[in-house]
C-alpha positions in Angstrom: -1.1 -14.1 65.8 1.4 -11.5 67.3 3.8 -9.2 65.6 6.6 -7.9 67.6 4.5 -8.3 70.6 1.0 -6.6 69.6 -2.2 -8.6 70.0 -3.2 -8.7 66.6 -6.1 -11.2 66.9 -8.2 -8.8 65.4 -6.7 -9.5 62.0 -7.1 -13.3 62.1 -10.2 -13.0 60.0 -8.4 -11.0 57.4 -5.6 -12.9 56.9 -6.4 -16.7 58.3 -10.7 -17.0 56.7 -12.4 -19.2 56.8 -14.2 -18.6 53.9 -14.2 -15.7 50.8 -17.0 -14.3 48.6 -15.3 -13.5 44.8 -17.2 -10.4 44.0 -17.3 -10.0 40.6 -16.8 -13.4 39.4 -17.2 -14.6 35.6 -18.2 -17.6 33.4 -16.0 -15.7 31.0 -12.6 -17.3 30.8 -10.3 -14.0 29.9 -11.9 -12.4 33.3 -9.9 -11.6 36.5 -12.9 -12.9 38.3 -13.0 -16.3 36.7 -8.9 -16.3 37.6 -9.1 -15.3 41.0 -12.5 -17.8 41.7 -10.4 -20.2 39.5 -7.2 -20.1 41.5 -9.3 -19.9 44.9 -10.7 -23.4 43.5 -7.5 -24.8 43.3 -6.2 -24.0 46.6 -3.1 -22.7 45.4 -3.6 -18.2 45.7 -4.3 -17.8 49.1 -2.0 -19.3 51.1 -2.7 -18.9 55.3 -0.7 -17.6 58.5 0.9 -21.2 58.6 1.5 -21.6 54.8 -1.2 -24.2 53.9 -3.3 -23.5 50.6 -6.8 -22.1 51.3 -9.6 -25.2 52.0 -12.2 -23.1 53.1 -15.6 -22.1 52.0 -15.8 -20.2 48.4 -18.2 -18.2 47.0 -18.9 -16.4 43.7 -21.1 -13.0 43.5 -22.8 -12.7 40.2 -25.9 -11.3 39.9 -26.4 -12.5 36.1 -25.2 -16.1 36.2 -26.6 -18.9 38.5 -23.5 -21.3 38.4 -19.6 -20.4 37.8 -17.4 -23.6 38.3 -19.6 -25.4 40.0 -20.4 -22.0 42.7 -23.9 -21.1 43.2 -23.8 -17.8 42.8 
């Protein structure tokens, strides 16, 4: 990716991942954890670089609930 010239490869992993942990995640429905983790799911919050809905790897951090939509937590 470059911006006005400068190499910013670096930030590929911040802005094009592969993959992202919801820390905080919820089985409780009013949450912003089950939203986000819920939105992530659908593919349509986290759009990349090129404007494609995020496809990559999801998953939820809970330390007091094994399973939220299906992520092992």
């Amino acid at each position: 990716m470059t911006i006005s010239g400068a190499n910013t490869d670096h930030l590929t992993a911040l802005f094009a991942p592969r993959s992202i942990a919801v820390i905080g995640a919820s089985s409780n429905e009013k949450s912003v954890g089950y939203a986000v983790l819920k939105s992530l799911a659908r593919g349509g919050a986290f759009l990349s670089e090129t404007g494609v809905a995020f496809s990559g790897a999801l998953f939820a951090v809970n330390p007091t609930t094994e399973f939220i939509l299906g992520y092992k937590c």
